[in-house]
C-alpha positions as a Markdown table, in Angstrom:
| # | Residue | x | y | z |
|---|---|---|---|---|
| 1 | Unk | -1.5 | -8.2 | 13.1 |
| 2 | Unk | 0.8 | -5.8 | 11.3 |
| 3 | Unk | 0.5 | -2.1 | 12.0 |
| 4 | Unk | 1.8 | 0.9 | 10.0 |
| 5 | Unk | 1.5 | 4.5 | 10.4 |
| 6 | Unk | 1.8 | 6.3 | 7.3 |
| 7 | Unk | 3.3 | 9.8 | 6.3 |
| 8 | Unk | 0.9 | 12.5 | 6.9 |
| 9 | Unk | 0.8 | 15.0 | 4.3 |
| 10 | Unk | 0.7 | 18.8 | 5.2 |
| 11 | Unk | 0.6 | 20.8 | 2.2 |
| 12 | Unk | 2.5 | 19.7 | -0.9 |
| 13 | Unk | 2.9 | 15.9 | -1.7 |
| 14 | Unk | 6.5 | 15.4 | -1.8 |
| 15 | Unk | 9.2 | 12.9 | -2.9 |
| 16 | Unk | 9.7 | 12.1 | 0.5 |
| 17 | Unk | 6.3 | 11.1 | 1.5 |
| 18 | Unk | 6.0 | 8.7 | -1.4 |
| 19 | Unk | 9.5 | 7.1 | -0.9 |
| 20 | Unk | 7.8 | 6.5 | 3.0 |
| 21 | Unk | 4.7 | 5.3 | 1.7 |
| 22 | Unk | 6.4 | 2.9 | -0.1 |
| 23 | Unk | 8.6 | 2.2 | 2.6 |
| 24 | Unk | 5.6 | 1.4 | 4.7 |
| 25 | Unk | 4.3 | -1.0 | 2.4 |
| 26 | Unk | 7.1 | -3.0 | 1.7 |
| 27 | Unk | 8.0 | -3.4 | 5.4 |
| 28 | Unk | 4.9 | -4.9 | 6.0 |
| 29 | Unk | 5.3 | -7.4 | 3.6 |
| 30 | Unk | 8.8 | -8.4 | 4.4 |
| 31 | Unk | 7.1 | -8.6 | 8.0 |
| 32 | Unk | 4.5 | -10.8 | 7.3 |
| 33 | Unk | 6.9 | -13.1 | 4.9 |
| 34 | Unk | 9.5 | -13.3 | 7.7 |
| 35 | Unk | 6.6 | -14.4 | 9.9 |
| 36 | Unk | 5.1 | -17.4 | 7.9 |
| 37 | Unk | 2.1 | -15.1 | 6.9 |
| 38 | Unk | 0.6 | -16.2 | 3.4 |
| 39 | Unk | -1.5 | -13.4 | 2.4 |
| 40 | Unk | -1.8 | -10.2 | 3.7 |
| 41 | Unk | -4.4 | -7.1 | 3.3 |
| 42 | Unk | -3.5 | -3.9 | 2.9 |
| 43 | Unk | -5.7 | -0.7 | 3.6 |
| 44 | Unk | -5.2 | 2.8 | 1.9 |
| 45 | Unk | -2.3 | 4.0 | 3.7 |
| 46 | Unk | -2.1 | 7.9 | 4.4 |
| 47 | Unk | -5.1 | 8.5 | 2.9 |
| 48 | Unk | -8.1 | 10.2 | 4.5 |
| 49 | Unk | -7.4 | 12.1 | 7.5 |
| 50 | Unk | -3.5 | 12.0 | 6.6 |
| 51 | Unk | -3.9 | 13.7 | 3.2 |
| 52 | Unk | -2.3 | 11.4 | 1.0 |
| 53 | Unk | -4.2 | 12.0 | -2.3 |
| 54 | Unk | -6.2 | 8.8 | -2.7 |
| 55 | Unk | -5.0 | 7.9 | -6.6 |
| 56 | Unk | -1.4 | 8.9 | -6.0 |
| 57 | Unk | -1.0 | 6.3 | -2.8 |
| 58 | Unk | -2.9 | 3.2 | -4.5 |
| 59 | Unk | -0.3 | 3.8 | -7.5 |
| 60 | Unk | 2.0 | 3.7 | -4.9 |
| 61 | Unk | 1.1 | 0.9 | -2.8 |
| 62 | Unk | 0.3 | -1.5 | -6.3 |
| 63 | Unk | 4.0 | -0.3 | -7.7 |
| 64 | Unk | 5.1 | -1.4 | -4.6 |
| 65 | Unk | 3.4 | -4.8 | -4.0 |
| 66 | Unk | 4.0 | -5.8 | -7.4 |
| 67 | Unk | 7.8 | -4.6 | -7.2 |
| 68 | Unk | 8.2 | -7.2 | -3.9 |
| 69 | Unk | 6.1 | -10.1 | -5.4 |
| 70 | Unk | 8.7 | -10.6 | -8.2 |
| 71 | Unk | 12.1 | -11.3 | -6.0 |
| 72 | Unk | 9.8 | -13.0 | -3.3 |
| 73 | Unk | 7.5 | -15.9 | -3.4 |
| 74 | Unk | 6.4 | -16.3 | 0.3 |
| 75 | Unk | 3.7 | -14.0 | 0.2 |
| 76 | Unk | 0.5 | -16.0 | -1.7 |
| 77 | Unk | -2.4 | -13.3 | -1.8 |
| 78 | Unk | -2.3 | -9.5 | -1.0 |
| 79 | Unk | -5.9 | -7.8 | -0.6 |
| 80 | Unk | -6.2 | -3.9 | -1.1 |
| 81 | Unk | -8.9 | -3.7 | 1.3 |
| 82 | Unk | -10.2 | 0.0 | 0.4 |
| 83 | Unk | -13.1 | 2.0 | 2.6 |
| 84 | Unk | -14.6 | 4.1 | 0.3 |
| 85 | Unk | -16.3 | 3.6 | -3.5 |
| 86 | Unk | -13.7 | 6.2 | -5.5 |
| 87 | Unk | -10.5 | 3.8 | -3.9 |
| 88 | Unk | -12.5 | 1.0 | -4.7 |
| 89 | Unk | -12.2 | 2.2 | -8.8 |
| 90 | Unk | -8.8 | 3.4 | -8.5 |
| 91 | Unk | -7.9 | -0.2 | -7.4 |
| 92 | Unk | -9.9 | -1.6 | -10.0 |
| 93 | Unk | -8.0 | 0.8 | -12.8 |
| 94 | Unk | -4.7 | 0.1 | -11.8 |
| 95 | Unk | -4.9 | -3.8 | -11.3 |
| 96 | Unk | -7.3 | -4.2 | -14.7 |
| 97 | Unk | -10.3 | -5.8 | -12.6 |
């Protein structure tokens, strides 16, 4: 298993929190690549109890999975695995499904 903690956000969204968001993301793949792993879920980092607004992190968190997948081929499958119905349409938007 692969952990991350995402930034929490207390008060304004800034630059900073999205450039760790991403950074969260994208570690975890090179993790699981540099481990053999295949395919990999991802859940909705930050969001809930850390206050990362919900449509601003999946932007995030596609951007970034679809920024890694073009320079690197050992990951096969990523899954946005989401919690609640509203993530589940903001996934849908941003990946046309």
């Amino acid at each position: 298993m692969i952990h991350t903690v995402g930034p929490i956000v207390q008060g304004t969204l800034t630059k900073r929190h999205e450039d760790l968001l991403a950074s969260c993301c994208r570690l975890c793949l090179e993790i699981a690549e540099e481990n053999g792993v295949r395919s990999i879920a991802l859940c909705c980092i930050s969001t809930g109890v850390f206050m990362f607004p919900d449509e601003r992190a999946a932007k995030i968190a596609v951007e970034t999975v679809k920024d890694y997948l073009k320079d690197h081929d050992g990951i096969e499958k990523v899954v946005f695995n989401v919690y609640k119905d509203i993530d589940l349409e903001i996934y849908r938007d941003l990946l046309g499904k």
